[in-house]
N, C-alpha and C positions, 0 to 999 in steps of 0.2 A: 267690140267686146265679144267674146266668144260665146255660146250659148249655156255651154256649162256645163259639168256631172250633175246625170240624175242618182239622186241619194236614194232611190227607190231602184234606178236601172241598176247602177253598179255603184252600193254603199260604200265597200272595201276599195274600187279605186278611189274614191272620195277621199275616205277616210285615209289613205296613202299618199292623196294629192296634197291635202290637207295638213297632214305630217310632214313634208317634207321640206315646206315654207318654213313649218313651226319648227324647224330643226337651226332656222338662220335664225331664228330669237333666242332659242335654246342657248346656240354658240354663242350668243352677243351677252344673254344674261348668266350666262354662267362664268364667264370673266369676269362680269361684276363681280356675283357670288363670292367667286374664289377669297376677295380681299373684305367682304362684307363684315364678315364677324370677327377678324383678325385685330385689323386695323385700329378701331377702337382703343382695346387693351393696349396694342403697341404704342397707341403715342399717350393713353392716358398712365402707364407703366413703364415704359421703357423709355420715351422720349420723355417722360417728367409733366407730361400737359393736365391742365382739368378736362371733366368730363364734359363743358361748355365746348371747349374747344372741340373735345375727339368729337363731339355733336357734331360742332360747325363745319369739322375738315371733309368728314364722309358725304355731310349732306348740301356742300359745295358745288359738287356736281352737277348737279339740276340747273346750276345757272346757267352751265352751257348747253343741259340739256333743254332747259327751256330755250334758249335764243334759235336752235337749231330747229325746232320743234315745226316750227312757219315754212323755213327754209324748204326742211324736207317734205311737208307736205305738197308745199310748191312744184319740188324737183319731179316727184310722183307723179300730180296730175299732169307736170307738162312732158317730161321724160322717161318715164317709167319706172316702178321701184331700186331697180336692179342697179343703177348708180350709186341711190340712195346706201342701197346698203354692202355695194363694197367699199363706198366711203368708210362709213360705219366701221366694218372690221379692219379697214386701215388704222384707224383710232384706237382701238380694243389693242392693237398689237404694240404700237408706240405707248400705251399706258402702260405696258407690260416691262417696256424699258425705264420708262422715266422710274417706276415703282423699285427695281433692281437698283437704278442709282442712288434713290430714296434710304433704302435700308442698308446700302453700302456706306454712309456717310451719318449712322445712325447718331456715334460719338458726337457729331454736332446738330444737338437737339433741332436747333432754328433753321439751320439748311435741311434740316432732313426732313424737317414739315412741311416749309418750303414747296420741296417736291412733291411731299406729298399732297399738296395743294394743286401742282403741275399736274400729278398723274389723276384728279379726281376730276379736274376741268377738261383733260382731255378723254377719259371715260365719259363725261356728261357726252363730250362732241357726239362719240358714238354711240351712244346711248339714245340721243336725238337721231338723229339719222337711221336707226337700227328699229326704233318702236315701234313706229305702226307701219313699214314698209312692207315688212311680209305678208303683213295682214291686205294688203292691199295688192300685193301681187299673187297671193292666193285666191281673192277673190274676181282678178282679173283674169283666173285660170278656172275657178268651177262657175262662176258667177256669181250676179247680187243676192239670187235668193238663198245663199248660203252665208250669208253676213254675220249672221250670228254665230254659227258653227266656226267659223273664220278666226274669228274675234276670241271663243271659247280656245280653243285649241292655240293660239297665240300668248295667251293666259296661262292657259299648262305649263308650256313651253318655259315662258319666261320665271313662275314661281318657281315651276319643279326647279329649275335651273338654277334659281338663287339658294334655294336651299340645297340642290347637290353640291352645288359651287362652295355654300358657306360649311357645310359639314368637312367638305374635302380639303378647304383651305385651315380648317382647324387640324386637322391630320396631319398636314405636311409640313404647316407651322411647327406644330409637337414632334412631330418624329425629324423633316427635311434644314428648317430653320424656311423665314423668312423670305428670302432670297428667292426660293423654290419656288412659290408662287408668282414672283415676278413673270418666274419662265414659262411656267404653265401658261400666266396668260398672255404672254408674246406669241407662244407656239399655239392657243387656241386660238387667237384674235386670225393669226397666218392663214392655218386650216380653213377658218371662217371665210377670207377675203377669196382663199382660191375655189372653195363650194361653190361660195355664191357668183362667181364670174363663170362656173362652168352650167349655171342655169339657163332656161332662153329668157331671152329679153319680151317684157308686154311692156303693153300704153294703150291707152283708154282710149278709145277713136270717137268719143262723142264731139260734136262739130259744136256743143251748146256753149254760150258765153260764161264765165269764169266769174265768178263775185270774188272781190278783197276780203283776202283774208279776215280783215278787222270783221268783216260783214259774216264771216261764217262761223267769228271765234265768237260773237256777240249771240248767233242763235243754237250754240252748243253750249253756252256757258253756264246754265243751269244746272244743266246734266254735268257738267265739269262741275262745279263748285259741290257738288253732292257727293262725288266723287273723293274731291279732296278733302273734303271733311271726312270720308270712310278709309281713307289712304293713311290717317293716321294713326290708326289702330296696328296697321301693317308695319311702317316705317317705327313707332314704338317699339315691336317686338325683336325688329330685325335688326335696330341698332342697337339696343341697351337692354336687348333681354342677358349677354354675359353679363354686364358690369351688374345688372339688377341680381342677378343669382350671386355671381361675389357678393354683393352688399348682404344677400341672406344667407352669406357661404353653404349655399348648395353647388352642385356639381353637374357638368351636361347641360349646359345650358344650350347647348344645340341641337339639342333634342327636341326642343321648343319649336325650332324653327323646323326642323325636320317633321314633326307631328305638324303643326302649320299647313307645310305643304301638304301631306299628304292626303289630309282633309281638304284642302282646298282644291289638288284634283279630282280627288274622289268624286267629289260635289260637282264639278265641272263635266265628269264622264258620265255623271250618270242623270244629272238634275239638268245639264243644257240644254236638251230641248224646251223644259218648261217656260223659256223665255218666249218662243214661239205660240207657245198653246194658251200662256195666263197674259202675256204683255210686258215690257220690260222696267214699266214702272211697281207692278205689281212684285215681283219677283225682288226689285230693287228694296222696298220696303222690309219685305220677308226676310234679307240677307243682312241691309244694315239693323233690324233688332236682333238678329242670331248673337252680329258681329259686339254687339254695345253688352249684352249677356257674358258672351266669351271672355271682354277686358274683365268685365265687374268680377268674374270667375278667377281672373289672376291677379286682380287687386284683392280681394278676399285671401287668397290660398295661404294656405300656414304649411302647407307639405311640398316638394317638387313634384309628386306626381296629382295632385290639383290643379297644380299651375301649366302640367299639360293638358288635360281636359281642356281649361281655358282658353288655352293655345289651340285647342283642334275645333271647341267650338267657334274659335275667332276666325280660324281660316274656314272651314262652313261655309260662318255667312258673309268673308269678304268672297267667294270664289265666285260670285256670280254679278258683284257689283257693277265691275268693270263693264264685261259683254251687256250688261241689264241696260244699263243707262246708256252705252255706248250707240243701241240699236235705235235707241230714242233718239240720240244726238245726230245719226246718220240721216235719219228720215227727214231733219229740220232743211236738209237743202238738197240745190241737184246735183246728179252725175256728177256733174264735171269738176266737181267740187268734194268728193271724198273723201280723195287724200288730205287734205287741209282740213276736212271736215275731223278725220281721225285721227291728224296731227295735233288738230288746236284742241281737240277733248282729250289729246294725252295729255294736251301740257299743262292739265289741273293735277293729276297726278303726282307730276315732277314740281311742280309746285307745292305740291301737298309732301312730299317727300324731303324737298327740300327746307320746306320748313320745321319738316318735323323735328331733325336733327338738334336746330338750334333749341327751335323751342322746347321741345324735352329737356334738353339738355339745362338752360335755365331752370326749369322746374325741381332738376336733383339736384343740382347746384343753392338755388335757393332755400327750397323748401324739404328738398332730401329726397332721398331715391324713392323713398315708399310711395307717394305720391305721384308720381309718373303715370302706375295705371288709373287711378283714378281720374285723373288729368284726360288722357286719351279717350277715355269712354266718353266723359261728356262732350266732346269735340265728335266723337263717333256718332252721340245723342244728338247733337243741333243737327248733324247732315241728316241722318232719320225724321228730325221735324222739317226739315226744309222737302225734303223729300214725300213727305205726306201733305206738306202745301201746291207742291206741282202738280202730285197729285187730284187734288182735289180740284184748283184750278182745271185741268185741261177736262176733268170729269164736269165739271158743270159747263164748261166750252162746249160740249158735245151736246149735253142735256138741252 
């Protein structure tokens, strides 16, 4: 492994090294994006579906992005990222097909969910393979002691990206029709595959033995299940904050996600050091109570510009979860084992993600839309109590 940029010698090449991994998550998550807030509406409105369903079809995905999740970190430590993730945007560009088929054949509700079932399993593929690879091949370029910054800036990447993605796909929706987003992301998934093949190739040259998966997903899985309890705050907003603004016939509901992100990088550019300076469980605390604040704030709102507030303070304190817990989750094993190590703590995430869809969705189905945020905070609430018991555990560990 190489010795690394000193962030003190030359900040700006860092900071440009760093940027430019985060650009292959960008491209990967901003295809999601593009069909993130669309989709929904389109099969609970136009293809005739409940909101259980548009739940379940979006948040689908994750299955394969979990199964892929192992795989890729595998590929990582044994081959180096960069397979990993032109796999990855191979994926991105064929969802971009199957999605154009999708909505071609829209007159036949059941084939057309069908595929859309098609195009969200094969978004997960790449979605797995895409996740934490950059993150790993950037830190195979500046080095370990840049982990966190790594991590941070992978984060950016990927929110800004869903929300430029999902703003842009509502645009093209409204003005282009449906279709047009197919093509957007075949042609960004494209662009993606050839970036990332024109990078160089790393791999981890440590010589140390390799622990099973099961064994590395067993001592990250704290920090993951904390994780996915805070993940649903996000996966709440991102699926059903349209249908929720319909149900209150407000207007802009993308605006949410837009404020969202913006807060959540904000917080990332400017707070990510203090993961280094306080510790990443400390930080982890401070973000999941922002985050549980933020829902109660858009469970509460009687105005749409309330329920941005809520929205900005929800991204806040999810923007630092991720890298918080992440950095704890790394430290649990060695070298040789990173990538699996940042594989298996995404896939509480994708798990948190994927569930959220369903389950949300149940919740407005059963009990009604209103109940949604409140639902989510308390889910938001247990990962903050579990997370103030790890806390304290590894503090008297010490003591």
């Amino acid at each position: 492994m190489e010795a690394g940029i000193s962030a003190e010698e030359n900040p700006i090449q860092l900071r440009f090294t760093l940027a430019s991994f985060a650009a292959l998550t960008f491209i990967g998550y901003f295809t999601i994006g593009l069909a993130l807030a669309v989709l929904p509406v389109f099969i609970h409105q136009q293809l005739g579906f409940n909101a259980m369903i548009a739940g379940a079809v979006i948040s689908i995905q994750y299955v394969t992005t979990f199964l892929m999740r192992g795989y890729a970190g595998n590929l990582v430590d044994k081959k180096g990222p960069k397979p990993a993730v032109m796999l990855g945007m191979a994926g991105f560009t064929v969802s971009g097909l199957v999605l154009i088929a999708a909505i071609m054949v829209k007159h036949i509700p059941t084939l057309s969910l069908s595929l859309l079932v098609i195009t969200r399993l094969v978004t997960g593929f790449g979605e797995g393979l895409i996740g934490a690879s950059p993150i790993n091949w950037a830190i195979l370029t500046v080095g370990d002691k840049h982990t966190s910054r790594a991590i941070s800036f992978n984060g950016i990447a990927s929110y800004g990206a869903l929300a430029i993605g999902a703003s842009l796909g509502v645009a093209i929706s409204n003005s282009l029709g449906m279709t047009n987003i197919g093509i957007f992301i075949f042609v960004t998934g494209l662009g993606g595959y050839f970036y990332s093949k024109s990078k160089k190739p790393l791999q981890g040259n440590t010589d140390a033995p390799r622990e099973a998966f099961l064994q590395v997903l067993k001592k990250v899985s704290v920090y993951g299940i904390c994780l996915a309890l805070g993940g649903v705050g996000f996966g709440t907003i991102s699926t059903f904050i349209t249908l929720y603004y319909a149900y209150l016939n407000w207007t802009n509901a993308v605006l949410c996600l837009s404020v969202f992100s913006t807060l959540f990088i904000l917080a990332r550019v400017v707070f990510g050091s203090t993961i280094d300076k306080y510790g990443g469980m400390r930080i982890a605390l401070a973000c999941l109570s922002l985050e549980t604040v933020g829902l109660l704030l858009i469970w509460l709102a009687s105005t749409p510009f309330a329920a941005l507030a809520g929205a900005g303070i929800t991204g806040l304190g999810f923007s630092l979860v991720f890298p918080a817990l992440g950095v704890e989750a790394v430290k649990r094993v060695p070298p040789a084992n990173k990538g699996a190590a940042l594989g298996g703590y995404g896939l509480f995430i994708d798990i948190s993600l994927g569930i959220t869809g369903p389950m949300i969705g149940a919740v407005a189905s059963h009990w009604g839309m209103q109940y949604i945020f409140p639902f989510s905070m308390g889910v938001v609430f247990t990962g903050l109590l579990l997370a103030i018991f790890v806390y304290n555990q590894r503090h008297r560990s010490i003591v």
